[in-house]
C-alpha positions, 0 to 999 in steps of 0.5 A: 500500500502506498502512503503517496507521493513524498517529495525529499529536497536535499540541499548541499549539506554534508549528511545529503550524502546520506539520502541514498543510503539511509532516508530513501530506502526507510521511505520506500520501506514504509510505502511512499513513491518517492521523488528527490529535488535538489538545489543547484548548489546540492546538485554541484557539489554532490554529483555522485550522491544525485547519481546514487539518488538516480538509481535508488528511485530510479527517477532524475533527481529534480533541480529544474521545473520539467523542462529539464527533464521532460515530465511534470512531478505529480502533487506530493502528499508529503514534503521532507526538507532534509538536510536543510541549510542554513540559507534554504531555510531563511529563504523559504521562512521569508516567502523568498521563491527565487529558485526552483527548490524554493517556489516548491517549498512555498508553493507546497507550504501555502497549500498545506501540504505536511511538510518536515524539515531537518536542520543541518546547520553549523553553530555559528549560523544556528547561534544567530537570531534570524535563524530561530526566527526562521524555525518559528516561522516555519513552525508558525506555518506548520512546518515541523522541524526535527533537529538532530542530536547533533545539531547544530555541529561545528563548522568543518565537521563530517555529517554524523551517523545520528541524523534523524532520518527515521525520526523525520519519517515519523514526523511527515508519517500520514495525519 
């Protein structure tokens, strides 16, 4: 049985590398018929992640409406936003939709889709006031935000094993 349609947006955090690997096959697990979106910046720096993201879903990881790639995504039931950066998440708490992944986000927010986000940010943003702004906003929204045992992290330091993948599954499980 599926549980419907679960957009993933990745963006260009370390624990990204992990989707493939820990999030997709949970997601399938449970049911969902999954479709990943990534920023630009995602895309760039972890060309070999959007491939093993390719082969697992067996779909185009999304960084471009359909031209890019030929077919229209059909209406999610279900957004996940993780890992979530720093910049994707005070874009989007500010309605900013100057990018394909960010007129997705506010698009699917204004329409209430459940959405569930995954902070991945270091502590020098995470210590800022907009940055907590942002969270309340989005949680304002209805946005649920599951933060990790180990974030925020330190600048530099490689993607814990912790992330909260299932946790983030059970946020977004069907209400």
């Amino acid at each position: 049985m599926s549980l419907g349609v679960l957009y993933v947006v990745v963006t260009a955090a370390g624990a990204t590398r992990q989707v493939p690997s820990q999030l997709l096959p949970m997601a399938a697990e449970r049911g969902w018929d999954v479709h990943v979106l990534a920023t630009e910046r995602a895309a760039s720096v972890f060309p070999d992640t959007m491939a093993e993201i390719a082969e697992v879903t067996g779909r185009p990881v999304r960084t471009d409406f359909h031209t890019s790639v030929g077919y229209s995504l059909p209406d999610p039931d279900a957004v996940i936003v993780a890992p979530a950066t720093y910049n994707t998440i005070t874009k989007w708490a500010l309605g900013i939709a100057d990018s394909y992944i960010l007129t997705r986000l506010v698009e699917q927010t204004g329409r209430g889709v459940p959405i569930v986000v995954g902070p991945y940010v270091n502590v020098n943003f995470a210590q800022l006031p907009t940055f907590k702004r942002s969270l309340d906003t989005l949680t304002g929204w209805g946005v649920e935000v599951v933060i990790g045992p180990s974030e925020p992290h330190q600048s530099g330091v490689e993607a814990a094993d912790d992330f909260p993948w299932a946790e983030i599954l059970d946020a977004v499980a069907p209400r």
